[in-house]
N, CA, C and O of each residue as an XYZ file, in Angstrom:
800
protein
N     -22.180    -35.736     16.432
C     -20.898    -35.184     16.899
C     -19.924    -35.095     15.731
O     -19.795    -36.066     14.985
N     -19.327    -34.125     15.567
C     -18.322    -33.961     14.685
C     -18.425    -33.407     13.775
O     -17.408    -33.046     13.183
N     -19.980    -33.042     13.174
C     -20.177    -32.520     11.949
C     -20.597    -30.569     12.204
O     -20.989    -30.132     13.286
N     -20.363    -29.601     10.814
C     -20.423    -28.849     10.899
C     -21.364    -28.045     12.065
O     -22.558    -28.236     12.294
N     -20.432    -27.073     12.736
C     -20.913    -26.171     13.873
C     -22.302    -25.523     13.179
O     -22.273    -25.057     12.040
N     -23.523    -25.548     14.001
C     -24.515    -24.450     13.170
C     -23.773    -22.985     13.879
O     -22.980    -22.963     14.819
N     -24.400    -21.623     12.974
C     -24.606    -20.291     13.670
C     -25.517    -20.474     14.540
O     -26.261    -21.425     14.780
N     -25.339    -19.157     15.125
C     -26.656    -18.506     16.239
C     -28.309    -18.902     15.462
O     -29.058    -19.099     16.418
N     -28.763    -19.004     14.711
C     -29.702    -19.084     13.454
C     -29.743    -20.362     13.352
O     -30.824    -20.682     12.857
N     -28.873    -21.557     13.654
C     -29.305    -22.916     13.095
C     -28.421    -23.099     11.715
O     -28.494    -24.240     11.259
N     -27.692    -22.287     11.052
C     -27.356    -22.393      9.699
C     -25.640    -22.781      9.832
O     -24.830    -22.303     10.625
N     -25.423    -23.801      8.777
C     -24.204    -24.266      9.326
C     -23.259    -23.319      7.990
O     -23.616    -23.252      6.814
N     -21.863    -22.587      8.662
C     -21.271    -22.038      7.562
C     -20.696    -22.226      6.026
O     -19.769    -23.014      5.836
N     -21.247    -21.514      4.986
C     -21.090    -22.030      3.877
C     -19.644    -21.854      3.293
O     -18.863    -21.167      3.952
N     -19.178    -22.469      1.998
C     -18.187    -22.298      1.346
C     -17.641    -20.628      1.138
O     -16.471    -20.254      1.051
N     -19.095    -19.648      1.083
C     -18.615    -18.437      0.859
C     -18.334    -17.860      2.541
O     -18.148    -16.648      2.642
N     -18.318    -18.277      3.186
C     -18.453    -17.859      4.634
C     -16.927    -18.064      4.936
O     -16.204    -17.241      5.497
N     -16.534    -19.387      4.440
C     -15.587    -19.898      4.821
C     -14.361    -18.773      4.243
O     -13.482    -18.360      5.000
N     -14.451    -18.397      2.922
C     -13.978    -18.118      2.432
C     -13.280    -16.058      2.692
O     -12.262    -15.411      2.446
N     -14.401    -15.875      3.201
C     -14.666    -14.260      3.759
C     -13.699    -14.603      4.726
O     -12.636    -13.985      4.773
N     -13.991    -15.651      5.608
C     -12.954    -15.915      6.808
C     -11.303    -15.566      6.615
O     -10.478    -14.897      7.237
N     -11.301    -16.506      5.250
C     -10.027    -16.903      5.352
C      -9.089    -15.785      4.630
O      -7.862    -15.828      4.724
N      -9.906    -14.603      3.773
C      -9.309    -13.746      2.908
C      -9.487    -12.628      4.046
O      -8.735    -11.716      3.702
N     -10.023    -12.330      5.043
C      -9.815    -11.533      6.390
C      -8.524    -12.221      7.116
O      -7.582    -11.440      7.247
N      -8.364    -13.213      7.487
C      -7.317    -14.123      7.990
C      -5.406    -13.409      7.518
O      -4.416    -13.054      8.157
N      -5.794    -13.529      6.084
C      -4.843    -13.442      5.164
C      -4.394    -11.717      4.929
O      -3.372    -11.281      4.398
N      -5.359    -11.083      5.428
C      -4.988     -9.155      5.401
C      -4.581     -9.042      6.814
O      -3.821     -8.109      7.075
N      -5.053    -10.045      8.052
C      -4.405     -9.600      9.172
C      -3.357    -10.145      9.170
O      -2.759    -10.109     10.245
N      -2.757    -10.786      8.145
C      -1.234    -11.597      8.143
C      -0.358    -10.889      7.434
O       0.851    -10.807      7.652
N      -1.197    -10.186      6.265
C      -0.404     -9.064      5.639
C      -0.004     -8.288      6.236
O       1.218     -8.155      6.309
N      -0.901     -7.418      6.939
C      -1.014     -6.327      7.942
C       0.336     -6.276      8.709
O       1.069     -5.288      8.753
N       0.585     -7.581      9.363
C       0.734     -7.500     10.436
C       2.596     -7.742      9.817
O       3.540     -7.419     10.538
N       2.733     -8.177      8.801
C       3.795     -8.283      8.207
C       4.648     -6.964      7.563
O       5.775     -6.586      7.883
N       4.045     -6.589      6.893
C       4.273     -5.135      6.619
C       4.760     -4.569      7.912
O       5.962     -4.396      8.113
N       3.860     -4.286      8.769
C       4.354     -3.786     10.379
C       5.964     -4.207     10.648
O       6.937     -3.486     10.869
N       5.848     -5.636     10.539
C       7.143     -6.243     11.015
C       8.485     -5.528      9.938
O       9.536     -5.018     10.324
N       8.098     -5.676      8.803
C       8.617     -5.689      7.917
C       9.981     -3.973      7.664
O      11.129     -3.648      7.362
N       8.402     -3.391      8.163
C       8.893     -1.447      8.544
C      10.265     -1.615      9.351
O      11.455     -1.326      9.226
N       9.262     -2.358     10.400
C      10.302     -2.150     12.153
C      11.702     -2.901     11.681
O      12.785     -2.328     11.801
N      11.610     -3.896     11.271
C      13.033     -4.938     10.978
C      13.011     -5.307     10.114
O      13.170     -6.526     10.053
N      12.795     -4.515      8.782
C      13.384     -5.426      7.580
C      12.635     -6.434      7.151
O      11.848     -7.080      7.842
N      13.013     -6.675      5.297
C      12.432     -8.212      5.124
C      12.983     -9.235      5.013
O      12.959    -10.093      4.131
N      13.902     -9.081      6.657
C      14.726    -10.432      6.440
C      13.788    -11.119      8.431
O      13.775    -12.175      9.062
N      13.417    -10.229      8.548
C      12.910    -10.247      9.923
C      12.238    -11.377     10.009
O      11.532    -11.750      9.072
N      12.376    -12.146     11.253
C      11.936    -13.546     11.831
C      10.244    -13.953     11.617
O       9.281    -13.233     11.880
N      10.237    -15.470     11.003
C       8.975    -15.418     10.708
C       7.958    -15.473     11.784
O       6.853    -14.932     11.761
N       8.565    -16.330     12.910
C       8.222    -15.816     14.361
C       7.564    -14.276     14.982
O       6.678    -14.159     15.828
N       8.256    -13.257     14.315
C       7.910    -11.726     14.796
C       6.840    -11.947     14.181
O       5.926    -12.402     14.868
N       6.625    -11.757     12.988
C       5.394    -11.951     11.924
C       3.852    -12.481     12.821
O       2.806    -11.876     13.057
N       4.479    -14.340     13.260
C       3.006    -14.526     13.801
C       2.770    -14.161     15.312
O       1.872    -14.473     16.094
N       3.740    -13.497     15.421
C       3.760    -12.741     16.690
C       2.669    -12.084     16.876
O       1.582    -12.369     17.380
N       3.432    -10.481     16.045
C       2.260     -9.579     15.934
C       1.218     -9.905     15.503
O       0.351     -9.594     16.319
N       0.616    -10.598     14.234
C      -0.618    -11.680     13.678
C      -1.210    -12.378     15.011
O      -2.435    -12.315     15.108
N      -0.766    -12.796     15.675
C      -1.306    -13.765     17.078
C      -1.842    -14.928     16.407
O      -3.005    -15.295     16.575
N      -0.776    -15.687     15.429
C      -1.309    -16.481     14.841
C      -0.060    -17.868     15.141
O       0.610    -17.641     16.149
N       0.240    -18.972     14.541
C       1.119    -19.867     14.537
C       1.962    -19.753     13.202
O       1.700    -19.308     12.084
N       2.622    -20.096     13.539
C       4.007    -19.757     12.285
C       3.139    -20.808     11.324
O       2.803    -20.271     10.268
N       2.727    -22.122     11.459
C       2.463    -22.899     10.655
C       1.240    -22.291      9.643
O       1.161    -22.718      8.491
N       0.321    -21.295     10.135
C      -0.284    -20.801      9.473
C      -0.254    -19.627      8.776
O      -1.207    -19.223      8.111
N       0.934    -18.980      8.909
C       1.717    -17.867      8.088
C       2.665    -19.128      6.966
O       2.995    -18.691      5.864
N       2.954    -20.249      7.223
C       3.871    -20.962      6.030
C       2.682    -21.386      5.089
O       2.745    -21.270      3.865
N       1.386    -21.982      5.891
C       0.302    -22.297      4.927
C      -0.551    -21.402      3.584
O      -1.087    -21.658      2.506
N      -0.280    -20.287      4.413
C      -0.795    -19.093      3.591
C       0.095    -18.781      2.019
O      -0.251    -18.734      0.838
N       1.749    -18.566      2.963
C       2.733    -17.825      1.637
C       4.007    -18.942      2.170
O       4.809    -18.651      3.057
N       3.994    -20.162      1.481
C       5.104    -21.178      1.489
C       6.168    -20.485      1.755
O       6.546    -20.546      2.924
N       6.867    -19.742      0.921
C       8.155    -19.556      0.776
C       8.255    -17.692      1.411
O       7.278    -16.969      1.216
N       9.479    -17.146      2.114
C       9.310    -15.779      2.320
C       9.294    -15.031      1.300
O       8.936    -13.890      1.593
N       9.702    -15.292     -0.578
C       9.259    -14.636     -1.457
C       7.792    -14.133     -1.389
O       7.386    -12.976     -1.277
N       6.979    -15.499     -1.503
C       5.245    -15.407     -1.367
C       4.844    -14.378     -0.614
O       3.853    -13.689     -0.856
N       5.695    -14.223      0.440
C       4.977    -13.211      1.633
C       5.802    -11.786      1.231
O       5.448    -10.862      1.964
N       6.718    -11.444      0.332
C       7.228    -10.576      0.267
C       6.058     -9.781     -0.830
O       5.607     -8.648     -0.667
N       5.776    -10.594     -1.803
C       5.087     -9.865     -3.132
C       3.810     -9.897     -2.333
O       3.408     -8.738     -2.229
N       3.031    -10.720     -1.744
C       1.665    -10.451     -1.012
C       1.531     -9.250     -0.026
O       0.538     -8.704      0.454
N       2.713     -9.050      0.097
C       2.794     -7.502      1.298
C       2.992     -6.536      0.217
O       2.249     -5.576      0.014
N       3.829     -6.778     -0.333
C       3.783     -5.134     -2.052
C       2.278     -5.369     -1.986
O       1.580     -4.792     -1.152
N       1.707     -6.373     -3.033
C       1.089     -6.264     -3.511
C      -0.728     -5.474     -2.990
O      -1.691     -4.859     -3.447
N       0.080     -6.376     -1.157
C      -1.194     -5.679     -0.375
C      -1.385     -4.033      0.050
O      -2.497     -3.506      0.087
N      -0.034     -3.266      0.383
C       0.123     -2.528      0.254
C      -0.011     -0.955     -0.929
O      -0.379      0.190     -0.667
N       0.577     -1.721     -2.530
C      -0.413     -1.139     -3.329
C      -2.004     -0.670     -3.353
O      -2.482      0.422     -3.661
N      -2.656     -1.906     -2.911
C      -3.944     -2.133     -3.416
C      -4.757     -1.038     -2.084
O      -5.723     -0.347     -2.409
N      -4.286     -1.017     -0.814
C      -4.605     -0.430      0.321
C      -4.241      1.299     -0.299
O      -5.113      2.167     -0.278
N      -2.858      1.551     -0.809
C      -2.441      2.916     -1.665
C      -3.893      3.534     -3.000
O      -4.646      4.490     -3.183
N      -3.606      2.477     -3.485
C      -4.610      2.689     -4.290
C      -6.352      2.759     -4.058
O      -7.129      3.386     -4.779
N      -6.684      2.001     -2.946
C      -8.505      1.905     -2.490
C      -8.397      3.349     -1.576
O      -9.483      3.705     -1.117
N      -7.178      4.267     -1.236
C      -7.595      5.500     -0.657
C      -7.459      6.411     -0.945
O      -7.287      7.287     -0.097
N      -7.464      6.722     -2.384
C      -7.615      7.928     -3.677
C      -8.886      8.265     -3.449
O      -9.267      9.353     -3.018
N      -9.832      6.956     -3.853
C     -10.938      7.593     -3.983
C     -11.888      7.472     -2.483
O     -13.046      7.801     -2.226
N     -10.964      6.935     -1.788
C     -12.379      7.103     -0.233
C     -11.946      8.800     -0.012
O     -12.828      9.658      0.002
N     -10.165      9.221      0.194
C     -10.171     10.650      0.607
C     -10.711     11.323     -0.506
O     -10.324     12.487     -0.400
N     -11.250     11.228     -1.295
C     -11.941     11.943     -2.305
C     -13.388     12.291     -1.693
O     -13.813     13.432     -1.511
N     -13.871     11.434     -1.492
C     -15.120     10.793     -1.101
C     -15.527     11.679      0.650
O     -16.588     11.955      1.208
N     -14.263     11.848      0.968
C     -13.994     12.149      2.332
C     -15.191     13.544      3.368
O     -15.681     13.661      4.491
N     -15.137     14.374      1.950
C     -15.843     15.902      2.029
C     -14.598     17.055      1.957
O     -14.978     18.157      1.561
N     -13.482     16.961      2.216
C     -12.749     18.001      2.147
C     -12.287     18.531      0.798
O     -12.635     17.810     -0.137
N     -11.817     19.260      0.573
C     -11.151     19.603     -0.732
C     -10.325     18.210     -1.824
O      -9.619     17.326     -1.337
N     -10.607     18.322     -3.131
C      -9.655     17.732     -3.770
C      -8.446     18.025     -3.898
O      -8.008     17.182     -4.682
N      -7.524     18.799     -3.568
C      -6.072     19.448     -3.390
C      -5.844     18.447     -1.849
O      -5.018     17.544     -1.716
N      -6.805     18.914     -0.839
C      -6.216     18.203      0.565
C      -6.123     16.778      0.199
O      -5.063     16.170      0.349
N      -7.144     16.236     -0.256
C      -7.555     14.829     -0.891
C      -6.196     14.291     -1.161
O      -5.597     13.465     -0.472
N      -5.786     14.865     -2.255
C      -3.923     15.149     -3.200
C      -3.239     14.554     -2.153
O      -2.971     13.397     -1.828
N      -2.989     15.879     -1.631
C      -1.820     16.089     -0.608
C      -1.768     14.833      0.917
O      -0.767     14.364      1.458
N      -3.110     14.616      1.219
C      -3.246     13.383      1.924
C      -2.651     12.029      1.133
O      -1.810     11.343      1.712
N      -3.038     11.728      0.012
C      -2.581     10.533     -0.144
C      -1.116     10.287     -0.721
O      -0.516      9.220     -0.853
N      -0.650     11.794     -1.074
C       0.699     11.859     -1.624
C       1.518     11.337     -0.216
O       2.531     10.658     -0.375
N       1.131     11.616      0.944
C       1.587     11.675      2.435
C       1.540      9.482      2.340
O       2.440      8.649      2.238
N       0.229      9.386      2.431
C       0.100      8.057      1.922
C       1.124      7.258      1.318
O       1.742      6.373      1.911
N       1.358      7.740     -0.405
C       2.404      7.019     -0.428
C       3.865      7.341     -0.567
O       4.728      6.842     -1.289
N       3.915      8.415      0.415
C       5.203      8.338      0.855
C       5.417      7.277      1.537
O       6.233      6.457      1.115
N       4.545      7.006      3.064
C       4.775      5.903      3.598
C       5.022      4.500      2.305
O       6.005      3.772      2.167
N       4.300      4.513      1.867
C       4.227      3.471      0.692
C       5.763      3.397      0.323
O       6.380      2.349      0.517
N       6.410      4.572     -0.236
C       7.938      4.274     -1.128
C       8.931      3.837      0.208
O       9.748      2.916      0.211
N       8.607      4.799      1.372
C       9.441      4.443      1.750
C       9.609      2.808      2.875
O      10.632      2.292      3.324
N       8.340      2.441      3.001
C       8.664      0.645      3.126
C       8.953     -0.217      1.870
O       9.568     -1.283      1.844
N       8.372      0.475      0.801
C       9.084     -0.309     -0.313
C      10.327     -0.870     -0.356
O      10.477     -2.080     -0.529
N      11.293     -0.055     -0.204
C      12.461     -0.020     -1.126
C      13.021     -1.311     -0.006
O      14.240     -1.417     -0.137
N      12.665     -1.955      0.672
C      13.134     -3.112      1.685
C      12.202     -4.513      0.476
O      12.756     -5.496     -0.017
N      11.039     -4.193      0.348
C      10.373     -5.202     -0.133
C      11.421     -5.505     -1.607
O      11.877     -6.628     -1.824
N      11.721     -4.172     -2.639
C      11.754     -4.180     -3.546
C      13.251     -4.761     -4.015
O      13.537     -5.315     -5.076
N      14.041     -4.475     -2.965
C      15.890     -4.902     -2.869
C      15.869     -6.657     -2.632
O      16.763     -7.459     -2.904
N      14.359     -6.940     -1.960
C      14.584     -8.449     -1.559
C      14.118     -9.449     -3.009
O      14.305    -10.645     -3.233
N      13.585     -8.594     -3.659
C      12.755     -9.353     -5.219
C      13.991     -8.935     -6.168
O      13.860     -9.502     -7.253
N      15.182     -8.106     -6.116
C      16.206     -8.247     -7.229
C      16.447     -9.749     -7.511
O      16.751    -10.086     -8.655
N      16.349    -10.508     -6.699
C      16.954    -11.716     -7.303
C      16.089    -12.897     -8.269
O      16.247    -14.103     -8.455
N      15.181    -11.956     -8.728
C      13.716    -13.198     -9.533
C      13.430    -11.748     -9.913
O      12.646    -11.084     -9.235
N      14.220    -11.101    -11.276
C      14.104     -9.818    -11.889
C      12.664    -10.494    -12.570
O      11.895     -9.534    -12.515
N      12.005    -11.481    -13.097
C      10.821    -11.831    -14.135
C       9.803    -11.361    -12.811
O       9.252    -10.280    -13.016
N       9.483    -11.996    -11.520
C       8.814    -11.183    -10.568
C       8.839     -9.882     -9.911
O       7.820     -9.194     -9.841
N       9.634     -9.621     -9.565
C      10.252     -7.876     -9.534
C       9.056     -7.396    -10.773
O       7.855     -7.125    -10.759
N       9.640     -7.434    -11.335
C       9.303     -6.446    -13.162
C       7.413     -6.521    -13.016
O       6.797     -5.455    -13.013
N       6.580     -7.985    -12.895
C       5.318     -8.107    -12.735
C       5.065     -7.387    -11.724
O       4.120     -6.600    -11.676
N       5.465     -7.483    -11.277
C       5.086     -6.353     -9.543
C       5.085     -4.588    -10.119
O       4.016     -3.979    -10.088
N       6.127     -4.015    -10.530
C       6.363     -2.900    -10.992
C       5.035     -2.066    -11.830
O       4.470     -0.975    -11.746
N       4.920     -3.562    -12.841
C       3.698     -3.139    -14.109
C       2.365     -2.932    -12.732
O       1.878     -1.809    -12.602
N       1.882     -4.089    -11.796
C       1.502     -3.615    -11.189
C       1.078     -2.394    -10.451
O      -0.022     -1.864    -10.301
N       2.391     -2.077     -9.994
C       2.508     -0.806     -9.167
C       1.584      0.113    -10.086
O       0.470      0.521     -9.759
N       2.123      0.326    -11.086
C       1.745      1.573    -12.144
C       0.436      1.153    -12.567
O      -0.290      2.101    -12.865
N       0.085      0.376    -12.645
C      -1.396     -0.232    -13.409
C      -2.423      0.575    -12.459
O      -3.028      1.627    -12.664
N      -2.400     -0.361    -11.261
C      -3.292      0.100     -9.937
C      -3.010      2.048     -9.717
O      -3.827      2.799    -10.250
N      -1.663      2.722     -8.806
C      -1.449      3.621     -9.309
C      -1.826      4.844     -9.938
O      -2.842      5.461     -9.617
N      -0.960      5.242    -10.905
C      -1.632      6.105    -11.974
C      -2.626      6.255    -12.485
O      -2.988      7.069    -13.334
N      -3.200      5.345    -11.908
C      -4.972      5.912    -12.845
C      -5.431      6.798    -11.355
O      -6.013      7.853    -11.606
N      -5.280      6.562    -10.196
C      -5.825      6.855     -8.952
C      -5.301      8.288     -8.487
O      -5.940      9.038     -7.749
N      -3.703      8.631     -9.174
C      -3.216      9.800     -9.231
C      -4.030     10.653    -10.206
O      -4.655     11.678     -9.932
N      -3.920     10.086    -11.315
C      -4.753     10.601    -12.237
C      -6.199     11.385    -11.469
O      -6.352     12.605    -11.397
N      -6.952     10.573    -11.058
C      -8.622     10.705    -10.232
C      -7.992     11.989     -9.706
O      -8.185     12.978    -10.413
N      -7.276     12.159     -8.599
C      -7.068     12.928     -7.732
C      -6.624     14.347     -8.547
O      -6.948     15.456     -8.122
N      -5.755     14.122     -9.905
C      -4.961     15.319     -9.910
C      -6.325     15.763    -10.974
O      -6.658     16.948    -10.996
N      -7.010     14.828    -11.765
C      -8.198     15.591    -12.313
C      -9.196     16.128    -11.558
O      -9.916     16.917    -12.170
N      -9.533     15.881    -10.076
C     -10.803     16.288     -9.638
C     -10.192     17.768     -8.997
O     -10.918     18.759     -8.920
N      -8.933     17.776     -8.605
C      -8.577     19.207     -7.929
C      -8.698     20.308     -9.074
O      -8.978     21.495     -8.902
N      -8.279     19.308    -10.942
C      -7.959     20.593    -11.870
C      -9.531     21.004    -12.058
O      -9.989     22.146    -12.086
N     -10.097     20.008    -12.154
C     -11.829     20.394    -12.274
C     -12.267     21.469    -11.329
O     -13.074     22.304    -11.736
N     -11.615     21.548     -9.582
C     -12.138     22.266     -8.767
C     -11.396     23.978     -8.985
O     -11.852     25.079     -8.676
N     -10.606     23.738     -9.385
C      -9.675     25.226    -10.277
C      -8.748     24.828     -9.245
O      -8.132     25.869     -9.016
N      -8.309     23.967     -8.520
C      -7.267     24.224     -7.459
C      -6.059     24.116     -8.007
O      -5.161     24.892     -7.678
N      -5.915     23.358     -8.712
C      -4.014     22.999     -9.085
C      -3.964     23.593    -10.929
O      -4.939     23.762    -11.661
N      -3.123     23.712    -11.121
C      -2.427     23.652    -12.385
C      -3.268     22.175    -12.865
O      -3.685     21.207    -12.228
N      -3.274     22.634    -14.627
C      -3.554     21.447    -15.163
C      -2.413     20.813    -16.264
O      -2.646     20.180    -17.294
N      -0.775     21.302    -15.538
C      -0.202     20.475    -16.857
C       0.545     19.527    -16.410
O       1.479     19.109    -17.094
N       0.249     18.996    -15.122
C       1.017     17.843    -14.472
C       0.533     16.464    -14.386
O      -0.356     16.363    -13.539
N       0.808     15.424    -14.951
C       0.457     14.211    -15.519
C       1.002     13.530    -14.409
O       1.902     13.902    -13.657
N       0.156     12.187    -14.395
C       0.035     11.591    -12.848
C       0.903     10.926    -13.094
O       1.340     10.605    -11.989
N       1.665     10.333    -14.049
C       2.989      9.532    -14.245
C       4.357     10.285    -13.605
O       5.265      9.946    -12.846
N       3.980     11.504    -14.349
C       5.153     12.358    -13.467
C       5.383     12.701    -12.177
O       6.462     12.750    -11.586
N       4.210     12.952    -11.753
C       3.846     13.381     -9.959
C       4.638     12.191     -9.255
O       5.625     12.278     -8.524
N       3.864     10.923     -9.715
C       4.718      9.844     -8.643
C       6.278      9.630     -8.953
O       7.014      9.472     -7.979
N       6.839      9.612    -10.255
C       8.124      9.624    -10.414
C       8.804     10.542     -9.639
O       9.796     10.265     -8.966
N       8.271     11.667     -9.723
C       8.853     13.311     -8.861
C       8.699     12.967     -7.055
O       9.538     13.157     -6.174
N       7.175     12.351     -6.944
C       7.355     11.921     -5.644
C       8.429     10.795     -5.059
O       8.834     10.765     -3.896
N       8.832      9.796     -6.211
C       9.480      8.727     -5.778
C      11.430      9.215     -5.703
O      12.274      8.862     -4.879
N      11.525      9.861     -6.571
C      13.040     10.717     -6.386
C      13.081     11.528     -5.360
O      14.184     11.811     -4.893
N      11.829     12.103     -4.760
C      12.313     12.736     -3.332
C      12.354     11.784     -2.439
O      12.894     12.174     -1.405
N      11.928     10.449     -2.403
C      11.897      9.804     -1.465
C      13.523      8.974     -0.943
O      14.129      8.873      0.124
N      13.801      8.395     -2.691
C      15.078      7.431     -2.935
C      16.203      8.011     -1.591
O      16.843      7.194     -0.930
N      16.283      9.265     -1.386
C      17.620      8.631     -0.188
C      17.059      9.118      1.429
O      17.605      9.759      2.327
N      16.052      8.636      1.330
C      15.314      8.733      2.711
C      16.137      7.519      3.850
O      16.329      7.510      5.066
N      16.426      6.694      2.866
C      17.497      5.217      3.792
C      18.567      5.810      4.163
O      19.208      5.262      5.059
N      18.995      6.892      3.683
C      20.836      6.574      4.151
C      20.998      8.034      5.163
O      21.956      8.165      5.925
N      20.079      8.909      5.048
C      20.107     10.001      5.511
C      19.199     10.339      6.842
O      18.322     11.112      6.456
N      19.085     10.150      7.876
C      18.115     10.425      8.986
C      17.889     12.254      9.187
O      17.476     12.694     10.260
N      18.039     12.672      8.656
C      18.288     14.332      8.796
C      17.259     14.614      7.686
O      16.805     15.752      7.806
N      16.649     13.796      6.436
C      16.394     13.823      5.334
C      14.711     13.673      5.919
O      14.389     12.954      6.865
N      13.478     14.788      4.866
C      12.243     14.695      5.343
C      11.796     14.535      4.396
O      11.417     15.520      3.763
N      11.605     12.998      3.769
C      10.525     13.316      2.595
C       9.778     13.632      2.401
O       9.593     14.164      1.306
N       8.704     13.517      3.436
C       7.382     13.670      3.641
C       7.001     15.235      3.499
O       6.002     15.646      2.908
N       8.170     16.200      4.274
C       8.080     17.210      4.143
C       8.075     18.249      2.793
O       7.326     19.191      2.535
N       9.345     17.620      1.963
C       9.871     18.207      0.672
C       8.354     17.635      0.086
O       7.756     18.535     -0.504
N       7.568     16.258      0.129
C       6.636     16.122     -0.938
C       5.608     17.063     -0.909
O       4.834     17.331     -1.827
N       5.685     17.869      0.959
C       4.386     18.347      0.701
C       4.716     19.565      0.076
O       3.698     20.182     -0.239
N       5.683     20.095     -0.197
C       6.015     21.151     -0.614
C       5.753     21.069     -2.258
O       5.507     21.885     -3.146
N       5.943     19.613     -2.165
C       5.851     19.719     -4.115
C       4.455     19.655     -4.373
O       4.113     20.341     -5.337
N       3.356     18.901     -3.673
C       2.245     19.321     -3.301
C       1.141     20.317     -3.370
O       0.067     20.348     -3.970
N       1.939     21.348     -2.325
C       1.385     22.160     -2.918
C       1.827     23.203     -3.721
O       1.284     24.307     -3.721
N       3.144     22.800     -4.660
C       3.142     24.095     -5.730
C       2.258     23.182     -6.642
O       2.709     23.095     -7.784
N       1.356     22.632     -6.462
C       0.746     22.463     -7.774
C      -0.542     23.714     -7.901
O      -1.195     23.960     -8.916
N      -0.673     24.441     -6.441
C      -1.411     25.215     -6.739
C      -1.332     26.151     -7.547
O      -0.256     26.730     -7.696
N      -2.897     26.658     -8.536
C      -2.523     27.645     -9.265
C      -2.335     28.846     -8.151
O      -2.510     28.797     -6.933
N      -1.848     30.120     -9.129
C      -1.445     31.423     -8.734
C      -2.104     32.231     -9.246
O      -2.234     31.932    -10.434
N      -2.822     33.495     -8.895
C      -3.335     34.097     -9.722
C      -4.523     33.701    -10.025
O      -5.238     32.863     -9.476
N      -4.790     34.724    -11.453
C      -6.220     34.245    -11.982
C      -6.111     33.602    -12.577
O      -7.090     33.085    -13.115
């Protein structure tokens, strides 16, 4: 009595088992934070959090101690989710231009839950700033993928550099907060698709 549960199989769960568990555990806490985070801010109750999670607050404090921890683990999760769907809609079968234009849509959503995550890290500018290099690290190489496989397919222009695209995408986004009349999503797709060429 008391000692490790076996599986269905007789095999009792290993350290790497444990571990799959607990880094699944930790994306439905992200997940579910981000969510919160959209709807109310990142000042929103840690309660809502293990709400939606269906988890205990004590195990959202165990995970990310402090609400900083949980602020950069939601960027950071959020990037990495921005970035792993460059190359699946690539991967997808449709065009590399739609590919584009899908994930530009992508991280629109992306800028515009940001700028809540990103106003709450002004105050620890040395973390802020690591996060940023981040952003761009992960990022731009994935813009890059996308804006090279459309120029390869003849679809877009080839003199637009993936550093610029997201800067251009991120200035249409900046006053998406103060304006409800305001469509980023819309203006990006427009920038979108003038990347198509014209002509021969």
């Amino acid at each position: 009595m008391g000692g490790p549960v076996a599986d269905t199989e007789g095999r009792t769960p290993g350290p790497q088992r444990k571990r799959a568990d607990a880094r699944r555990n930790e994306q439905t806490l992200l997940d579910a934070a981000a969510a919160v985070f959209v709807a109310s801010g990142v000042d929103a109750p840690v309660r809502d959090i293990a709400a939606k999670a269906g988890v205990g607050m004590g195990t959202i404090y165990r995970h990310f101690p402090t609400r900083a921890d949980l602020v950069i683990a939601v960027y950071r999760h959020q990037v990495d989710a921005c970035a792993e769907a460059g190359p699946a809609l690539l991967e997808g079968g449709g065009s590399p231009h739609a590919a584009l234009a899908r994930w530009a849509d992508l991280f629109v959503d992306f800028l515009v839950t940001k700028h809540g995550l990103a106003a709450a890290l002004h105050s620890d500018n040395a973390r802020f700033e690591a996060l940023h290099a981040y952003f761009l690290d992960r990022l731009v190489p994935v813009c890059a993928q996308l804006l090279d496989a459309a120029v390869a397919a003849g679809e877009i222009r080839s003199d637009v550099d993936a550093y610029g695209l997201l800067r251009g995408i991120g200035n249409l986004c900046a006053g998406v907060d103060n304006d409800p009349r305001y469509d980023a999503r819309r203006l990006v797709g427009l920038l979108v698709a003038g990347l198509r060429r014209t002509g021969g």
